[in-house]
C-alpha positions as CSV (number, residue, x, y, z in Angstrom):
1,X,49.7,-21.7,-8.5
2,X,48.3,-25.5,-7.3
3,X,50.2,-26.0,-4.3
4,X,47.0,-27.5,-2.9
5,X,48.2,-27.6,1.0
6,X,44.8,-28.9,2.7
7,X,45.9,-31.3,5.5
8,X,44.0,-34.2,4.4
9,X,41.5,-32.0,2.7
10,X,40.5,-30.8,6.2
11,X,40.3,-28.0,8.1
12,X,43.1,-28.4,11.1
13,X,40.7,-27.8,13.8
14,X,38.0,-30.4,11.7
15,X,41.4,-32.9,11.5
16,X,42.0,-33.1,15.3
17,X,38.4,-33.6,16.6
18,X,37.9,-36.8,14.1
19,X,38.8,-39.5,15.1
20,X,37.9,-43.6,14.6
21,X,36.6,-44.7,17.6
22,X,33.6,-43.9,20.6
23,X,32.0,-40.7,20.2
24,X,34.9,-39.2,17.7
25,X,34.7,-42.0,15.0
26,X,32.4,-42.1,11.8
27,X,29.4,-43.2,13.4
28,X,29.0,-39.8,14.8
29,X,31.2,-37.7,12.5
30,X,27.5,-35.8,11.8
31,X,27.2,-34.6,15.5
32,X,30.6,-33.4,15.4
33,X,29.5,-30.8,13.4
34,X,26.5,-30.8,11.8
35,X,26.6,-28.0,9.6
36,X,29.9,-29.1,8.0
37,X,29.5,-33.1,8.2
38,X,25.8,-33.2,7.2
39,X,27.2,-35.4,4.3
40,X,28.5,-38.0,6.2
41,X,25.1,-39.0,7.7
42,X,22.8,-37.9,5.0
43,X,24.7,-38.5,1.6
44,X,23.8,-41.4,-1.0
45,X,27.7,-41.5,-2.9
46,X,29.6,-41.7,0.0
47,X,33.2,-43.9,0.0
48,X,34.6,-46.3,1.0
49,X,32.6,-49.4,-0.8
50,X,32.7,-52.5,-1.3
51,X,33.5,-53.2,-5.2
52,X,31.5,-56.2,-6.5
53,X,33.3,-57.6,-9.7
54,X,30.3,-58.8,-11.2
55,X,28.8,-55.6,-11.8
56,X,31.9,-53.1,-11.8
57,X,34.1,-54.2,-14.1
58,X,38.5,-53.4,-14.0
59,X,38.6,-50.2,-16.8
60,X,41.4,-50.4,-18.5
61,X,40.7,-48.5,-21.6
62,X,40.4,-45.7,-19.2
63,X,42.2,-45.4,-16.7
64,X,43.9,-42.1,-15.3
65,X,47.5,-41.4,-16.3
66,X,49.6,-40.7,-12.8
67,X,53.1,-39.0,-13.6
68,X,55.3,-38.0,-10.3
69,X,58.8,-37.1,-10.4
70,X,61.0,-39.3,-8.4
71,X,62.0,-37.7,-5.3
72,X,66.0,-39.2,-4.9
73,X,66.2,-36.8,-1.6
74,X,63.0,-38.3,-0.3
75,X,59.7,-36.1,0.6
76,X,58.2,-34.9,4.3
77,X,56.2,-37.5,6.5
78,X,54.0,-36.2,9.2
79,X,51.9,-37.9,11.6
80,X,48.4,-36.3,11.7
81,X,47.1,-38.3,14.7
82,X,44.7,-39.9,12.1
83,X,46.7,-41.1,9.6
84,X,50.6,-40.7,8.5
85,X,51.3,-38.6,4.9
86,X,53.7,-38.0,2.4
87,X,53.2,-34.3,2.2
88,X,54.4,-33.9,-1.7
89,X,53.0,-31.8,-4.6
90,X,54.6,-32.2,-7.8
91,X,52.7,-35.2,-9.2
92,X,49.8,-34.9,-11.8
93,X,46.9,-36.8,-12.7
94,X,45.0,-37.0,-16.5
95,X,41.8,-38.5,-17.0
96,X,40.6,-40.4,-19.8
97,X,39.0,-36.6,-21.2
98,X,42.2,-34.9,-20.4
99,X,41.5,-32.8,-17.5
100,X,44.5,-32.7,-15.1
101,X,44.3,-32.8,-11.4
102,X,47.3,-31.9,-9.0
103,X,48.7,-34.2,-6.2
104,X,47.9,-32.9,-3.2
105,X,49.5,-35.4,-0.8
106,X,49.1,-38.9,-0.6
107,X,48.4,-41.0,3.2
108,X,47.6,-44.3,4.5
109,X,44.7,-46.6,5.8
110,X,44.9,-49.4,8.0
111,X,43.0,-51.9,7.2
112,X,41.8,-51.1,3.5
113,X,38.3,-49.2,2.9
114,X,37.5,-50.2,0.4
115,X,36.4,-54.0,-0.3
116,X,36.9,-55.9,-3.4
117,X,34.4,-58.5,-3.6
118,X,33.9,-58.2,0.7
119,X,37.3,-58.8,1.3
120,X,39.7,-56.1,2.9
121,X,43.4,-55.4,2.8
122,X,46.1,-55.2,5.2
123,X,46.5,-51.4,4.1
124,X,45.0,-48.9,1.5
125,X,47.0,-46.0,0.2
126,X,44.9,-43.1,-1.4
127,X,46.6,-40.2,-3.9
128,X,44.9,-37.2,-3.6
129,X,44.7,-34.7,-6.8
130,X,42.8,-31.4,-6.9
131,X,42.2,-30.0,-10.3
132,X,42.1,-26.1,-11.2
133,X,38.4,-26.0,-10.8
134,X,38.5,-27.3,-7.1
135,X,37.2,-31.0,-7.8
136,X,39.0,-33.9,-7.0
137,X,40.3,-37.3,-8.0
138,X,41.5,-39.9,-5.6
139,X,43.6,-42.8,-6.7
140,X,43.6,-46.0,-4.5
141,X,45.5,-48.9,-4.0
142,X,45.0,-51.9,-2.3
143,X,48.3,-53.0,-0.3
144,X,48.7,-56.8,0.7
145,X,51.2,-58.9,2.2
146,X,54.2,-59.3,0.3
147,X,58.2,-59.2,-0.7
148,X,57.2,-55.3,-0.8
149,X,57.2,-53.0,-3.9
150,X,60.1,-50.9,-3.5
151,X,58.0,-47.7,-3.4
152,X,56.5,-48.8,-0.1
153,X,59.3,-50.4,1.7
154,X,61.0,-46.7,0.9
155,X,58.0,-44.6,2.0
156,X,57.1,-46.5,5.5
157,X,60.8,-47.1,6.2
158,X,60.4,-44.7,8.3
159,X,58.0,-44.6,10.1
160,X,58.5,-45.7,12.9
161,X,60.3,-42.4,13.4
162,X,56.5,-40.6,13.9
163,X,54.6,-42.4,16.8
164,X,53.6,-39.5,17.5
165,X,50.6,-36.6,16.2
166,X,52.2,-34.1,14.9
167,X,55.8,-36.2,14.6
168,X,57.7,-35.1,11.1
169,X,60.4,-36.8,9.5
170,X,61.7,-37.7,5.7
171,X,61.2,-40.8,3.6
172,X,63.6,-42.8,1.9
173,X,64.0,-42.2,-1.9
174,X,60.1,-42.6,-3.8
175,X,60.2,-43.5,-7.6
176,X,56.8,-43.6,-8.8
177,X,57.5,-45.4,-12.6
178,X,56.6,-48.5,-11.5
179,X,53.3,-47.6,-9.7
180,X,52.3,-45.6,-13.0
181,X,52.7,-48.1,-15.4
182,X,50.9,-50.4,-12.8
183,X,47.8,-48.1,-12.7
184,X,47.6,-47.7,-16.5
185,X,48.5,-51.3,-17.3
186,X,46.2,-53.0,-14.6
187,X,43.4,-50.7,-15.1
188,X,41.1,-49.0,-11.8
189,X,37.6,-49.1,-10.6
190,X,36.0,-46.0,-11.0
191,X,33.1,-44.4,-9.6
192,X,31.6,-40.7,-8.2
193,X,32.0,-40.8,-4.5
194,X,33.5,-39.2,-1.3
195,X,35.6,-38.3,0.5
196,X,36.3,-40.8,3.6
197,X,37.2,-38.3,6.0
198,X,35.1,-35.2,8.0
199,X,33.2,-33.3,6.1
200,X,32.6,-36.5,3.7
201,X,32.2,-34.1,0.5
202,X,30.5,-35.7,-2.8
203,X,31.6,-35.9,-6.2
204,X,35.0,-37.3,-6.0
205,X,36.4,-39.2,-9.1
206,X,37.4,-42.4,-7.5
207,X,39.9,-44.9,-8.9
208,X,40.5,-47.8,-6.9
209,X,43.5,-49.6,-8.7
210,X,42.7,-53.3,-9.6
211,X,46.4,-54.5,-9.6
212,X,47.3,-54.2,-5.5
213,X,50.8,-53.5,-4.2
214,X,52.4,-55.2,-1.8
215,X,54.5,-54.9,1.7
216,X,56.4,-57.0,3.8
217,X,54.9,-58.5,6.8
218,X,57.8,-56.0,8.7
219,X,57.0,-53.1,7.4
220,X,53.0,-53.6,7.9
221,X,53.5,-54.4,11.7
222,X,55.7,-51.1,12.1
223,X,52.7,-49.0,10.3
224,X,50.4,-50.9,12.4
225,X,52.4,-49.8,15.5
226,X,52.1,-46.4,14.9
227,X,48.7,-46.1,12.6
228,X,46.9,-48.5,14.7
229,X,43.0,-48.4,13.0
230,X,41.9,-45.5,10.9
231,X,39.2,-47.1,8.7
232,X,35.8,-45.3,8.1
233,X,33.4,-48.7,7.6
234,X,31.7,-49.4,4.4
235,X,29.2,-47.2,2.9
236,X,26.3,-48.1,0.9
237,X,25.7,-48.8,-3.1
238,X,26.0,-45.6,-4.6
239,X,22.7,-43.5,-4.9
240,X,21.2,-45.4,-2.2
241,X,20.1,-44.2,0.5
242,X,22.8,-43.6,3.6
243,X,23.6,-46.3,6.0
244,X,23.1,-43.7,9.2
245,X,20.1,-42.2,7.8
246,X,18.5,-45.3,7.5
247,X,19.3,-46.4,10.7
248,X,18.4,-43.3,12.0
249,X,14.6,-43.6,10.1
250,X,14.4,-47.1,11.4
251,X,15.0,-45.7,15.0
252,X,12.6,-42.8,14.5
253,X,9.6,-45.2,13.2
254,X,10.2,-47.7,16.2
255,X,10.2,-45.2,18.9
């Protein structure tokens, strides 16, 4: 059995006391709960980051394979207060060594995390995938301004229908062929981070598409409407040290 149904990967209780701004938003994720966030002040692979091009080049010989069955009758989409998801399960992932990881769900950012280069999206949209073994692989994509790739104009059709946290309604129809063969044509950026979210958890297989999708200037202002901000702000270079913790040892040494 993989129905892998962890809200966001969180704990509920963890889900509603996050949040993106003041004393709920990352900055102070760690005091939250430092037990179960320690990571998110203290780890050196966190996500997002900013992808220099120079140095981290578009793998296309190894990109994951994503396969999801279209949904014709559409799939659930819920308003979690910090972000809205597609709450759907049937989808696979397969590395470049043939482990398999199972879709979890998949939800939204507003602006991008990530960076390519220092430059941000209007939106980011991140897969989540849990294999057998309990790791996980997150595939990103960029969104920009656009005509709109079908896919998204039918997911965020409707969602103007959850303003709410804890608002549910349905998508329009999702076919995912055309997002598959631009993942394994355009190639990712991959890399061993985090999670973005409370309790920041390491080893995550990233894959940051390299080809973006798109999404009409409509459709954006209706996400922003209801999403409004819900962007955790850049980590470091992986393996160096964290952005808090050195703030916090600069504090420490100048008090």
């Amino acid at each position: 059995m993989h129905l892998l149904l962890f809200t966001t990967i969180l704990p509920l209780s963890l889900a509603q006391s996050f949040g993106y701004h003041g004393l709920t938003g990352p900055t102070n994720w760690y005091a939250l709960d430092p037990a179960a966030n320690a990571l998110c002040a203290t780890g050196r692979n966190q996500s997002p980051i900013n992808i220099p091009t120079a140095s981290m080049s578009c793998d296309t010989a190894n990109a994951p394979v994503l396969s999801i069955p279209a949904q014709p009758q559409g799939a659930d989409f819920v308003n979690l207060g910090t972000t809205v998801e597609v709450e759907l399960h049937n989808g696979t992932l397969t590395d470049a060594t043939g482990k398999v990881y199972h879709l979890a769900q998949f939800h939204f950012h507003t602006p991008s995390e990530h960076a390519i280069d220092d430059e941000y999206s209007v939106l980011e949209v991140h897969f989540v995938f849990q294999a057998e073994d309990g790791t996980r692989s997150v595939v990103g994509f960029m969104i920009e301004l656009g005509e709109g790739d079908a896919l998204l104009e039918s997911v965020l059709g409707t969602v103007s229908d959850i303003p709410n946290n804890g608002d549910r309604t349905v998508t329009g129809p999702l076919d995912f062929s055309a997002l598959a063969t631009q993942l394994s044509e355009g190639g990712a950026y991959r890399y061993s981070g985090s999670l973005t979210t409370p309790p920041c958890h390491e080893g995550i297989a990233w894959n940051v598409a390299c080809r973006p999708l798109t999404v009409s200037v409509e459709t954006f202002q209706r996400v922003k409407d209801v999403v409004k901000f819900n962007a955790r702000f850049t980590q470091g270079t992986p393996g160096e040290i964290n952005v808090l913790e050195n703030v916090a040892n600069a504090l420490c040494g100048s008090a």
